[in-house]
Each structure stands twice: as C-alpha cells, then as structure tokens.
C-alpha positions as a LaTeX table, in Angstrom:
\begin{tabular}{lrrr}
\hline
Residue & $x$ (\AA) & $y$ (\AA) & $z$ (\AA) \\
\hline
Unk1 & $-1.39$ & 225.20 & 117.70 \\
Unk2 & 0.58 & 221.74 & 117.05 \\
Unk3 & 3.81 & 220.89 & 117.06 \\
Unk4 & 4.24 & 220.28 & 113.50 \\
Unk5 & 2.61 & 224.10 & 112.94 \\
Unk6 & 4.87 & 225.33 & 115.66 \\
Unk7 & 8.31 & 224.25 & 113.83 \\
Unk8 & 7.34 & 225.53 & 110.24 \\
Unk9 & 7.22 & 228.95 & 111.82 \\
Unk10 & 10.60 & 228.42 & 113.40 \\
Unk11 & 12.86 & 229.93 & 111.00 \\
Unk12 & 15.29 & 226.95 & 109.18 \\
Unk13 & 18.30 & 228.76 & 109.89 \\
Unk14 & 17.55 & 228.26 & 113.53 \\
Unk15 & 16.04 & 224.71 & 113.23 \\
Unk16 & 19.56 & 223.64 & 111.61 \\
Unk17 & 21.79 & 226.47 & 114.52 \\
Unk18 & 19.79 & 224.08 & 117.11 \\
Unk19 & 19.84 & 220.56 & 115.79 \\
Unk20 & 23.41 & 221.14 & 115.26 \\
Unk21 & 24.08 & 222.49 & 118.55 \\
Unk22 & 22.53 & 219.47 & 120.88 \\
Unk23 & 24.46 & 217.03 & 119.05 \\
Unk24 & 27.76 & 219.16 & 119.65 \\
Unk25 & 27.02 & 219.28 & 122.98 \\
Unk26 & 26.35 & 215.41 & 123.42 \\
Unk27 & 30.02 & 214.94 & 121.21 \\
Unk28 & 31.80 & 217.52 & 124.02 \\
Unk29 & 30.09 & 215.80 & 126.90 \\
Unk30 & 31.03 & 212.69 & 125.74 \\
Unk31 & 34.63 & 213.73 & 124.79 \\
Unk32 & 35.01 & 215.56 & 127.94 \\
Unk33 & 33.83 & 211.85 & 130.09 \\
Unk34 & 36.03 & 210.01 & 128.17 \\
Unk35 & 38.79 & 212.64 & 129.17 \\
Unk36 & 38.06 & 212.28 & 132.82 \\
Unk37 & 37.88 & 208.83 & 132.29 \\
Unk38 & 41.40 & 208.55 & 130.82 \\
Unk39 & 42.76 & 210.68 & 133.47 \\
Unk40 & 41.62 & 208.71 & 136.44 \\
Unk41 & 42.68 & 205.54 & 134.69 \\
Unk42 & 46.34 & 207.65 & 133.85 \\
Unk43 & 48.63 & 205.08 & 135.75 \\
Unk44 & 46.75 & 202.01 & 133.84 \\
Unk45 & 46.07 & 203.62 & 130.01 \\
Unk46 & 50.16 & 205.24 & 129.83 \\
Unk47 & 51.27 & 201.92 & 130.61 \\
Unk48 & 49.37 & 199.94 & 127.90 \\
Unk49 & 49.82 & 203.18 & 125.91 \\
Unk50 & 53.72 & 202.42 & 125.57 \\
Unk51 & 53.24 & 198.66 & 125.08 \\
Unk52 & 51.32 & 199.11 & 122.54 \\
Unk53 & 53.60 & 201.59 & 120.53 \\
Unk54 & 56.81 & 198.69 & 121.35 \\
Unk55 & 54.65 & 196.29 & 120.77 \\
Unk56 & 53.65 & 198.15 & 116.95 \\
Unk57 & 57.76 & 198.64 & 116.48 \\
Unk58 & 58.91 & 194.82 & 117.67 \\
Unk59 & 55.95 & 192.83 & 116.42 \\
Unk60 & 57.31 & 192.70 & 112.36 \\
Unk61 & 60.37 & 191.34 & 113.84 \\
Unk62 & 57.96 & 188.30 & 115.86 \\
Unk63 & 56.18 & 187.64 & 112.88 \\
Unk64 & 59.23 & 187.13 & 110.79 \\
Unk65 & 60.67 & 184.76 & 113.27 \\
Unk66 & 57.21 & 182.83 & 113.36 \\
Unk67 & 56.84 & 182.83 & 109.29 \\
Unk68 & 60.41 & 180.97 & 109.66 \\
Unk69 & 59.34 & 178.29 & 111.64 \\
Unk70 & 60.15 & 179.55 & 115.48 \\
Unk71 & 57.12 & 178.71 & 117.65 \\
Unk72 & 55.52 & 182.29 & 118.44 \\
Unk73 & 56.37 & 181.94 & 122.06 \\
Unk74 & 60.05 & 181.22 & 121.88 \\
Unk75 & 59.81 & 184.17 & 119.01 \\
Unk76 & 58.11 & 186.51 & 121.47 \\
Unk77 & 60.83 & 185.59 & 123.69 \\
Unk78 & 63.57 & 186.29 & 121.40 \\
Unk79 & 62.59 & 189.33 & 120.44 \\
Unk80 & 61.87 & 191.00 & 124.05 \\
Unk81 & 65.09 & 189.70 & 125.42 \\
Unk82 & 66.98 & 191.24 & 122.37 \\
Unk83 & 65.15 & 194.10 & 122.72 \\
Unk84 & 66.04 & 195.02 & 126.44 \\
Unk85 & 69.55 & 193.57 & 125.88 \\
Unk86 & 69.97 & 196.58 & 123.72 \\
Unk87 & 68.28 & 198.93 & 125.60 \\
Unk88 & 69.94 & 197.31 & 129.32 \\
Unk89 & 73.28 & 198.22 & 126.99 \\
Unk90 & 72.71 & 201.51 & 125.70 \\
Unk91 & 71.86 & 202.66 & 129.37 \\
Unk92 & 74.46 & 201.21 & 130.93 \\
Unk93 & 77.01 & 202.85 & 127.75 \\
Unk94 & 75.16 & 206.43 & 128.57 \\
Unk95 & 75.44 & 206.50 & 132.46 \\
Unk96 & 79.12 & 205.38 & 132.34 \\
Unk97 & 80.11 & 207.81 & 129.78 \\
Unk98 & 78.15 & 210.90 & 131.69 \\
Unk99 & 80.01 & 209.69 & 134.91 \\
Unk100 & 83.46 & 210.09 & 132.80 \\
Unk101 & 82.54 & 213.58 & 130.81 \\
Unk102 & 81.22 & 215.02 & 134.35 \\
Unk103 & 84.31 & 216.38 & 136.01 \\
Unk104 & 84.95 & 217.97 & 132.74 \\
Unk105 & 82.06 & 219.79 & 132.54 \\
Unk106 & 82.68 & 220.87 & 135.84 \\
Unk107 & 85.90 & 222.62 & 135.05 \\
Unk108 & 84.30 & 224.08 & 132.25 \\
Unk109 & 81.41 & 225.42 & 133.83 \\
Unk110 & 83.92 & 226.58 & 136.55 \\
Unk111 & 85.93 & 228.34 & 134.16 \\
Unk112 & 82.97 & 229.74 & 132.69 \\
Unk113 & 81.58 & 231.25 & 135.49 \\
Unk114 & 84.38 & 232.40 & 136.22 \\
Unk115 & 84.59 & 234.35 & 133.14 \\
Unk116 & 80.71 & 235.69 & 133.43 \\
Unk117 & 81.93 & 236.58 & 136.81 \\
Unk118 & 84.80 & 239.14 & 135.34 \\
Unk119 & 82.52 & 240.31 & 132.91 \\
Unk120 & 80.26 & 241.15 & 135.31 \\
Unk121 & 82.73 & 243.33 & 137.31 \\
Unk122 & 84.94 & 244.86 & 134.19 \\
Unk123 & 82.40 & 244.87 & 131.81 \\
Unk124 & 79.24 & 247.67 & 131.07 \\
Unk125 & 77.47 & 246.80 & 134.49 \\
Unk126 & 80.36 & 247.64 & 136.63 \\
Unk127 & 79.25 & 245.31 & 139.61 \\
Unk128 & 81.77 & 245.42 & 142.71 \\
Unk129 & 82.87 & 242.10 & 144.16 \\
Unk130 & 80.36 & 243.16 & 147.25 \\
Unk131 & 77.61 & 243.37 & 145.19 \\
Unk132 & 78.61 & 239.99 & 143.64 \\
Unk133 & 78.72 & 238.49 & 146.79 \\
Unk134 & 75.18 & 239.77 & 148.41 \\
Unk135 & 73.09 & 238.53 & 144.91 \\
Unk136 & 75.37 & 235.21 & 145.42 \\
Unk137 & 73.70 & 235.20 & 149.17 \\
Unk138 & 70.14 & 236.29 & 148.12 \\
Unk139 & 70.18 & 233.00 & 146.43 \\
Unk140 & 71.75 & 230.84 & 149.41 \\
Unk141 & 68.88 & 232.90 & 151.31 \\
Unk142 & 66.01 & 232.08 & 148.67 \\
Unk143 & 66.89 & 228.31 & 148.28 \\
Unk144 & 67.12 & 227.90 & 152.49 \\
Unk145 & 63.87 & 229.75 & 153.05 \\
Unk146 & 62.10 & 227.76 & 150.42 \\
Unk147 & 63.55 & 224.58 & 151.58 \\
Unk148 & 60.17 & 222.73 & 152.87 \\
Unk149 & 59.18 & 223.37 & 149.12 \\
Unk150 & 62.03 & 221.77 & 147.85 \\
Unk151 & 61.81 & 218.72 & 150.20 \\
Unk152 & 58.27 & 217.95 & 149.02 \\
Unk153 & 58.98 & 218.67 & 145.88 \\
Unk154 & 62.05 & 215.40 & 146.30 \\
Unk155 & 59.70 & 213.35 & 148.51 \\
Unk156 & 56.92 & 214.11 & 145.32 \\
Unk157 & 59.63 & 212.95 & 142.78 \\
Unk158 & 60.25 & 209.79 & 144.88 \\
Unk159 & 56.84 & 208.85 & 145.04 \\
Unk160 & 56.81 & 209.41 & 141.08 \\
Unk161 & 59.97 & 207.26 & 140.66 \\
Unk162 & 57.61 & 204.20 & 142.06 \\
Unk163 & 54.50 & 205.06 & 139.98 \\
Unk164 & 56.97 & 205.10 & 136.77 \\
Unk165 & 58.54 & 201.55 & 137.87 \\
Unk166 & 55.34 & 199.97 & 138.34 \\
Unk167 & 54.16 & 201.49 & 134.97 \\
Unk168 & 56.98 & 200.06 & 133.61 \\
Unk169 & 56.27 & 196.71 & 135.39 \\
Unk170 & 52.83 & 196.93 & 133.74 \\
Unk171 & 54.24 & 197.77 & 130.28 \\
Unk172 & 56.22 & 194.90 & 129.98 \\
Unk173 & 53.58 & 192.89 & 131.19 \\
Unk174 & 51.10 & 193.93 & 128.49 \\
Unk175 & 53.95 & 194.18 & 125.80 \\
Unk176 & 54.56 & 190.23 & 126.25 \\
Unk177 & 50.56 & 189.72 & 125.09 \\
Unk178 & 50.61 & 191.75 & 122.68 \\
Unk179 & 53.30 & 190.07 & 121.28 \\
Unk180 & 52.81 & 186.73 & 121.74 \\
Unk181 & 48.44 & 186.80 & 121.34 \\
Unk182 & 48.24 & 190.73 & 119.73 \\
Unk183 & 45.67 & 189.12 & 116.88 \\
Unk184 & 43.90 & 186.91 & 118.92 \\
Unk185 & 43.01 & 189.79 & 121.60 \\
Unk186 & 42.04 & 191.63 & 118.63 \\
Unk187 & 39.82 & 189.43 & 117.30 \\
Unk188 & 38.12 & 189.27 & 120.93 \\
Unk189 & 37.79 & 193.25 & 120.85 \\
Unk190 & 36.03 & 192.81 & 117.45 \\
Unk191 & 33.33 & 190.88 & 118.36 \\
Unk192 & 31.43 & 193.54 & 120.48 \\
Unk193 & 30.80 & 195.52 & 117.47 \\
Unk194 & 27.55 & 194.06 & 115.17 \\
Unk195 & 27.77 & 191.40 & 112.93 \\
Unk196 & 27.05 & 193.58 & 109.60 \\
Unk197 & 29.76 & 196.53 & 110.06 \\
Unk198 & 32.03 & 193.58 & 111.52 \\
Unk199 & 34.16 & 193.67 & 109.02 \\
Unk200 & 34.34 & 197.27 & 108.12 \\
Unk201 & 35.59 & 197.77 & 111.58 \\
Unk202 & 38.02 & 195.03 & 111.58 \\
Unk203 & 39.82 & 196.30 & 108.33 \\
Unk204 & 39.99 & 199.86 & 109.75 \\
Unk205 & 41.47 & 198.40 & 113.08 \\
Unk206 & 44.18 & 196.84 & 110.62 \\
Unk207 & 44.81 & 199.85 & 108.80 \\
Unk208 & 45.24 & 201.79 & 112.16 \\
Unk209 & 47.33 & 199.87 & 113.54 \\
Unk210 & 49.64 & 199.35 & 110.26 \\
Unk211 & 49.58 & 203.09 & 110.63 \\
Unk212 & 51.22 & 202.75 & 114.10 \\
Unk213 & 53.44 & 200.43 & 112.98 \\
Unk214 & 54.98 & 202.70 & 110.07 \\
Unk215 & 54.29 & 205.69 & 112.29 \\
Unk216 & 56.71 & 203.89 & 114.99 \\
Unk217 & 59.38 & 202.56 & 112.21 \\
Unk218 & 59.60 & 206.29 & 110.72 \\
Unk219 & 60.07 & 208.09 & 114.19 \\
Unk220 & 62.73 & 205.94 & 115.47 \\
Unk221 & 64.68 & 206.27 & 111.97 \\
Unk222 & 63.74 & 209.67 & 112.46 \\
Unk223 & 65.47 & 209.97 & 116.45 \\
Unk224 & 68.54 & 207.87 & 115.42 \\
Unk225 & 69.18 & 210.69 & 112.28 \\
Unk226 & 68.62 & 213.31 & 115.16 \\
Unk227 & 70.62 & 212.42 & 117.34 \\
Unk228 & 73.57 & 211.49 & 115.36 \\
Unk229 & 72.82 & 214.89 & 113.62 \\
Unk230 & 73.56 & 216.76 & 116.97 \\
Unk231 & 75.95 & 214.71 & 118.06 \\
Unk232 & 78.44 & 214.63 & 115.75 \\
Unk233 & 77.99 & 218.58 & 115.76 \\
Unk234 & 78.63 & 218.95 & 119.64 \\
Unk235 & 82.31 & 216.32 & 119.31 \\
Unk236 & 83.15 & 218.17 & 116.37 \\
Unk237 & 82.68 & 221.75 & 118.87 \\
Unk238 & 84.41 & 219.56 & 121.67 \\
Unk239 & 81.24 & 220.05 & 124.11 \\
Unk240 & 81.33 & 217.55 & 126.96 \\
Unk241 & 78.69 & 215.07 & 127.64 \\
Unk242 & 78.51 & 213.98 & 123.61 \\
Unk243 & 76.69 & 210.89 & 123.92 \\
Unk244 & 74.21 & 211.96 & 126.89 \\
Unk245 & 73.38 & 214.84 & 125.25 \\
Unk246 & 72.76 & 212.64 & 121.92 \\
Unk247 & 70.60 & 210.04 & 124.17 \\
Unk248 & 68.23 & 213.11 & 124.99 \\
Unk249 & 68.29 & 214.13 & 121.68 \\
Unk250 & 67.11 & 210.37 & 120.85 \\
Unk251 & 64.32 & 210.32 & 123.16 \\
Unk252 & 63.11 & 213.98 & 122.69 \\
Unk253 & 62.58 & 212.91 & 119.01 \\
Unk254 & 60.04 & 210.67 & 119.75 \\
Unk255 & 57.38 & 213.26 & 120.36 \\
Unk256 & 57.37 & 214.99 & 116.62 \\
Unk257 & 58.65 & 218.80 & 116.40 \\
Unk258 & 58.83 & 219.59 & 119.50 \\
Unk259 & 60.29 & 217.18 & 121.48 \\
Unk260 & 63.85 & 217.45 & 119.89 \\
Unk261 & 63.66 & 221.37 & 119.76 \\
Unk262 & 63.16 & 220.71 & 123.45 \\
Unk263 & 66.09 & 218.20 & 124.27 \\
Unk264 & 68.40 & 220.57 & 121.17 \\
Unk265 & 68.19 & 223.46 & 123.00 \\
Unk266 & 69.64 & 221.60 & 126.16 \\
Unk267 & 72.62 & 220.88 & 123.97 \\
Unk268 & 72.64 & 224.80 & 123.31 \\
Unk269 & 73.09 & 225.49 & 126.73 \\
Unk270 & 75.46 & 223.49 & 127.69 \\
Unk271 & 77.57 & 224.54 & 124.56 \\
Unk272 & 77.00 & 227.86 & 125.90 \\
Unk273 & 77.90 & 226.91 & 129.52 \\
Unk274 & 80.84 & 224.59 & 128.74 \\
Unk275 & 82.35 & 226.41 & 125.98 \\
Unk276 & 81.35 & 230.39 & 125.44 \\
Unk277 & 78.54 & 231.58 & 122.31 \\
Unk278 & 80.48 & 230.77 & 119.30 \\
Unk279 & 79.99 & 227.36 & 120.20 \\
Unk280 & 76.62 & 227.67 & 121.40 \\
Unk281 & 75.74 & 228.97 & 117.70 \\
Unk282 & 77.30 & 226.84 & 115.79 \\
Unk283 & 75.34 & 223.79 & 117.68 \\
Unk284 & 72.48 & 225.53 & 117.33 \\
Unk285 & 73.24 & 226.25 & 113.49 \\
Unk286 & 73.43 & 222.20 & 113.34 \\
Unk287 & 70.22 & 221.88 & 115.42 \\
Unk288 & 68.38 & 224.38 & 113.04 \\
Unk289 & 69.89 & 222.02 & 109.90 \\
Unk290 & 68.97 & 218.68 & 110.93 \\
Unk291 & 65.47 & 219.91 & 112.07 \\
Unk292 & 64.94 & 221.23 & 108.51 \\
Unk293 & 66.45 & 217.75 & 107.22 \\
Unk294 & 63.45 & 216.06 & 109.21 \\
Unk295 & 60.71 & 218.23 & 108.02 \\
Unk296 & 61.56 & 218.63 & 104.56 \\
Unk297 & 63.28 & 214.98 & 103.86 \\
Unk298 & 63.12 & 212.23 & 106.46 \\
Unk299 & 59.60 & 212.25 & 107.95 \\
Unk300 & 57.75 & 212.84 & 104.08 \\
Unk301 & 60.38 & 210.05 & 102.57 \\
Unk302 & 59.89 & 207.49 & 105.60 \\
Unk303 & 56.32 & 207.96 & 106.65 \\
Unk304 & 55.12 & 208.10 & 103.00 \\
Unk305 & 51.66 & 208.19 & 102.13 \\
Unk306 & 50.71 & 205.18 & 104.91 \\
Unk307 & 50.57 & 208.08 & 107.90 \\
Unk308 & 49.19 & 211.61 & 106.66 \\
Unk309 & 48.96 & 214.47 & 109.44 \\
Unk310 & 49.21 & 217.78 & 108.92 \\
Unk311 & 51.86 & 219.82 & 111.25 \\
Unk312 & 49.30 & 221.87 & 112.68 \\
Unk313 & 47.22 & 218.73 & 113.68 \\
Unk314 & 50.44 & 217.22 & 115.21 \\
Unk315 & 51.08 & 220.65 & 117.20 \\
Unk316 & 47.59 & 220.44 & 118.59 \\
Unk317 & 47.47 & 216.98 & 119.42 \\
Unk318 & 51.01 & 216.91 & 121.11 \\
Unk319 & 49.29 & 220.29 & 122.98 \\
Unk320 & 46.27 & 218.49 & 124.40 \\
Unk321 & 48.53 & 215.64 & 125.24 \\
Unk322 & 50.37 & 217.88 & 127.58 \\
Unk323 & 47.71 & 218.98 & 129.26 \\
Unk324 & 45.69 & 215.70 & 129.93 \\
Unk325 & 49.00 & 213.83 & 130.97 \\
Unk326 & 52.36 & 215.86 & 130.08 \\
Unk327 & 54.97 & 214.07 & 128.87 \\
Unk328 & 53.32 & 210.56 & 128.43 \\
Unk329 & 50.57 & 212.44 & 126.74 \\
Unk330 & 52.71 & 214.54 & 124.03 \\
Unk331 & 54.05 & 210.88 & 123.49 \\
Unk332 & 50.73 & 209.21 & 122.84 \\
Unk333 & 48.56 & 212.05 & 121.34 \\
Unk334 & 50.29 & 211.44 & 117.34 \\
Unk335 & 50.24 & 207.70 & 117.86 \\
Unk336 & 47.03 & 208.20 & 118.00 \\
Unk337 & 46.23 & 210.47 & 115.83 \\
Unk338 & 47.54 & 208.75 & 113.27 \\
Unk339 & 45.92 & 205.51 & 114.20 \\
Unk340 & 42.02 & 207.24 & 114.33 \\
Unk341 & 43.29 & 208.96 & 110.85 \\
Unk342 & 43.97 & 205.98 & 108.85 \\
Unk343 & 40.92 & 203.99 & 110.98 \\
Unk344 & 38.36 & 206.95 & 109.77 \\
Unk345 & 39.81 & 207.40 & 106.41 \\
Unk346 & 39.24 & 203.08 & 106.09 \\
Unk347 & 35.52 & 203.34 & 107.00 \\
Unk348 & 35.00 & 206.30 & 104.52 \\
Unk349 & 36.79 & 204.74 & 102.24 \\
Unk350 & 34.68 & 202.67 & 99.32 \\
Unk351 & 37.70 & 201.08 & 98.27 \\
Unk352 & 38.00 & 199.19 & 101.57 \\
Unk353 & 33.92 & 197.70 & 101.40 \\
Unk354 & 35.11 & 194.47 & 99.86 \\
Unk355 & 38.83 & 193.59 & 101.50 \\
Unk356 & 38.60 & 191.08 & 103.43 \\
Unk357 & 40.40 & 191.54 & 107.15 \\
Unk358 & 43.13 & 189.27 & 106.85 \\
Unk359 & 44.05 & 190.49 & 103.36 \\
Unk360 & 44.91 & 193.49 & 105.41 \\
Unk361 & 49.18 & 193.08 & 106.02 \\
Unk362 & 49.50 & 195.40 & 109.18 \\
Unk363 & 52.95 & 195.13 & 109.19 \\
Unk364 & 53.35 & 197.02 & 106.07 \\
Unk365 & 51.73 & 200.52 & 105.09 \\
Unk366 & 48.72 & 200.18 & 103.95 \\
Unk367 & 46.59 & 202.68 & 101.64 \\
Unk368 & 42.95 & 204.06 & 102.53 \\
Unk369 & 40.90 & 207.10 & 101.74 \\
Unk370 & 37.49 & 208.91 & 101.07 \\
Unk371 & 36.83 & 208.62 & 98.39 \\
Unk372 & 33.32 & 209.58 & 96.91 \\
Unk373 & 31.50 & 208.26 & 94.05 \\
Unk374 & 31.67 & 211.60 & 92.00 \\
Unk375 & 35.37 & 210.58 & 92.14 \\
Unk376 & 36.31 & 214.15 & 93.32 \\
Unk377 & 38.94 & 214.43 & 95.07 \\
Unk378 & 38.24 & 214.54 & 98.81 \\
Unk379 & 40.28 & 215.58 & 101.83 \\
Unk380 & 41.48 & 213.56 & 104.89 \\
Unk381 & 42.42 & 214.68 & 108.35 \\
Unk382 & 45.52 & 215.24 & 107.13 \\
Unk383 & 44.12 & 218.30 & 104.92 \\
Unk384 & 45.87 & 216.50 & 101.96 \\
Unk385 & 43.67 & 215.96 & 98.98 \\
Unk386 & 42.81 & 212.47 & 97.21 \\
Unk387 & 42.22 & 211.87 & 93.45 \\
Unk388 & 38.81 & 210.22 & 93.44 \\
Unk389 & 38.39 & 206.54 & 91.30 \\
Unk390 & 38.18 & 208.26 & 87.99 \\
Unk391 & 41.32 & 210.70 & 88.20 \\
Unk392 & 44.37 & 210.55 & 86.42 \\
Unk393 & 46.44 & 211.91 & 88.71 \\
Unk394 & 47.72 & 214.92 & 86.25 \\
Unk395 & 46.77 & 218.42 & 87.14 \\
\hline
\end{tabular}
C-alpha cells in the first residue's frame, strides 16, 4: 500500500487534529526556549526592558529639542539630566517626609494597639492579661527559633540590593543609546529580516513602538491621577505618611489593575492601623472611586484607539509576568503586549502595504488593523472589532 493510499483512508478529521497538533507543539517548544532563554538572561533583558520603556516616555521630549536645532547629543543630555534631577528630587522629598511622619505613626500604632489590646481583654473573647502575654511570647519564641531563616533571608535581600544597582547601572547605560542612536540601532535590527518583507516589518516595528510610547504617556498620566486620588483622600482622613503612601500608589500604578489595588490596600491598612475602621473605609471608599475613574475614564480617554487590550489579556499577561520574573515581569508583560498587538495588527493590516517607514511618526499614536478585503469587520487581540474599508461606521 503507498503512502498517498495510506492517508486517504486516514479519516480528515484526524489528518487536520494531527497537522494541527505538531505545529502547536513546535509553537510551545519554541515559546517555552525562548522562556528559558529570557530567564537565564533575567539580570540582562529587565535592565534593557526598563530602558526601553524610559527611553519610549523621554524620547518625544529628545526629538523636540533636536527638531529645534539642539545637536541630538547635548539633547540626549538635557533630557536625562532633567529627568533624574526630578526623580534625584522626588526621592529625596519622599524619604525626608517618611523620616518626619514616622514617630507619628508610631504613636498611633501605639495607641492603637493599645486599644486592640483592651478589646481583646473587655471585649467578646475575654482574654486575661496572662494569656496576652504567653501569645505575645509565642511570637518572641517563633521569630528567635526561626532566626537563621531570617538572616538568610537579609543576607538574600543584600545580595538582591547589588543585582538591582547594577541593573540600574545597565539601564542607564542602554537608556543613553537609545536616546541618543534609538533609530539608527533600529535600522541595524532591520536588516536581518529579507529584503522583500523589509519594509512590512519596519512599519510594524514603528507602530509598536509608537504603541509603547502612548502606552507609557497614558500610564504615567494614569499613576499621577492615582496617586493624587489617594492622597488627597488619606490628608483629608489625617493618616500619616501622606506622600509615601502616595509615592507607592505612583509606582504601583505602573503595572495596570493590579498594581495600584496592591499599593491602595497598603494605604487601607495603615488607615486602619493609624487611625481605627471608619477611616480605613472611607480610604478605601476613595480607592474603590478613583479605580473606577481609571477604568471607565482615564485609561479609554488617554490610551485611545493607538493601544487596544482587552482587561482579561492585561490580567493574563501581568500573571505570566509574575511568574517568569515577578515584579519586573508584571511591569514588562503589557508593554509588551501592547507593542506585539499593534506590530501584528500592522502586518495584517492592508492598509499599512504601501506606507513607507519613515512616514510612520512613532512619537504619536498611530492607527493599524486587519482588515480583510470583504471589508468585514475583523477582530484584533484586543477582542475589539474593526469596520472593514467599505463600512460606514453606523450600526
């Protein structure tokens, strides 16, 4: 019997379940190298990572200079020293005012222990002050017998301390290049792929990274709302540590709907801590409000239509971030989600076949899509649907 004989009795169902099925494998095995890959190469990728979202939120400002006549290098220069000027300052402004709110949160979490303390003993659970006292020394007990733990676990943090400096090191290495040469090391990157789909590739680079760019614009617009959100709500309550508390806030935001949840709920607790539950719920009331203010108004009105994700998307990306590389990953995993959206959608897109790269403005949001030549409307990763060539735009 021949081959050919052989695979016309193989059901079709089962010749489609199998070609299918080798090629998912080869995309897993591939995903899953490139995984490993990434992880090994953690302390080298995070770094460049992070310059490459600063370099996507400072680089407008560089090009602006250099459109005005500065000489790019003196621009680049500019702009980085403002930059960590401003973020040199609002360190320095954050660590002096936690130093002054301190002692008072250490009356009131004094006082409030205090008061947990009498409830405790008058209230429904009717603890003596000898009972107190031995669950006071089963944790003096628990924290000396696990006390080899919680020296490695310092000497660990120590040794993380350096990896983050030299990341940092790194970072603003890279960042200057990107700055000063980000086109021209483009360009270089470009050249590996074939001459024909040269160009193709090129514009959806563009249109990924002007995705990036809008993506980092919108977020920090986003954090600054957030933070000033909470913050006026905990010096309104009269909860100590405003500003520090509003700093986390500002940083949480930075990794979408969860990461100020996250860095909110620590301004919860210490409401609670500082100042009883009333407080507590009223910052969390605020919380809950701005949160809704940056679903339903800010992130739609300032990302537009240049970066489309759906929520679900973000939560799974920010999910696998965590669990390649925590923290740094949750950071990077939207970035770049919304880079290889708008990248994808630009290939697929028939609209982008004839624009030439350097019509392509990536320092202003650009729009892409699949559309095909039905002129149906087709979806993109973002599970948002796009009028094809032919439609009106009225349902």
């Amino acid at each position: 019997m021949t081959g050919r004989e052989l695979d016309s009795r193989v059901p079709p169902l089962l010749r489609v379940s199998a070609a299918l099925g080798w090629r998912f494998v080869v995309v897993v095995a591939a995903l899953y190298v490139v995984a490993q890959v990434v992880g090994f190469l953690a302390s080298v990728v995070i770094p460049v990572g992070i310059a490459l979202l600063l370099a996507a939120l400072l680089s407008p400002a560089v090009s602006q200079l250099s459109q005005a006549g500065v000489p790019r290098g003196v621009s680049t220069g500019l702009v980085l020293v403002s930059g960590l000027a401003v973020v040199g300052g609002v360190l320095t402004f954050v660590i002096t005012e936690f130093s002054k709110g301190l002692p008072q949160l250490q009356v009131q979490v004094s006082a409030s222990l205090d008061t947990i303390r009498d409830w405790l003993r008058d209230g429904p659970l009717h603890l003596s002050d000898v009972q107190l006292q031995q669950y006071l020394d089963d944790v003096v007990q628990t924290v000396q017998e696990n006390q080899g733990e919680i020296t490695s676990g310092a000497l660990t943090t120590a040794a993380t301390l350096g990896e983050i400096l030299t990341g940092l090191v790194l970072a603003l290495f890279t960042l200057i290049f990107f700055l000063h040469d980000g086109d021209g090391i483009w360009r270089f990157l470009v050249r590996i792929v074939p001459h024909d789909v040269r160009d193709r590739a090129d514009v959806a680079g563009r249109r990924g990274f002007a995705s990036l760019v809008s993506y980092v614009r919108a977020t920090a617009l986003v954090a600054v709302v957030d933070a000033v959100g909470v913050g006026v709500g905990l010096w309104i309550v009269d909860v100590p540590l405003v500003v520090p508390l509003s700093a986390l806030v500002f940083l949480g935001a930075f990794i979408p709907i969860v990461g100020a949840v996250v860095t909110g709920a620590v301004a919860v607790l210490v409401a609670l801590v500082a100042n009883g539950p009333v407080e507590a719920l009223i910052i969390l009331g605020v919380l809950i409000g701005v949160m809704q203010l940056e679903s339903h108004v800010l992130q739609p009105l300032l990302l537009g239509r240049a970066v489309k994700l759906h929520p679900l998307a973000v939560v799974l990306a920010i999910a696998a971030g965590l669990v390649v590389s925590g923290i740094a990953g949750a950071l990077l995993a939207v970035p770049l989600l919304a880079v290889l959206n708008s990248g994808i959608r630009s290939l697929l897109s028939d609209s982008d076949k004839d624009v030439e790269p350097r019509q392509v403005d990536v320092h202003e949001p650009q729009e892409s899509g699949a559309v095909d030549t039905a002129g149906e409307r087709v979806e993109d990763i973002g599970g948002r649907e796009r009028p094809g060539p032919g439609h009106s735009g009225r349902r």
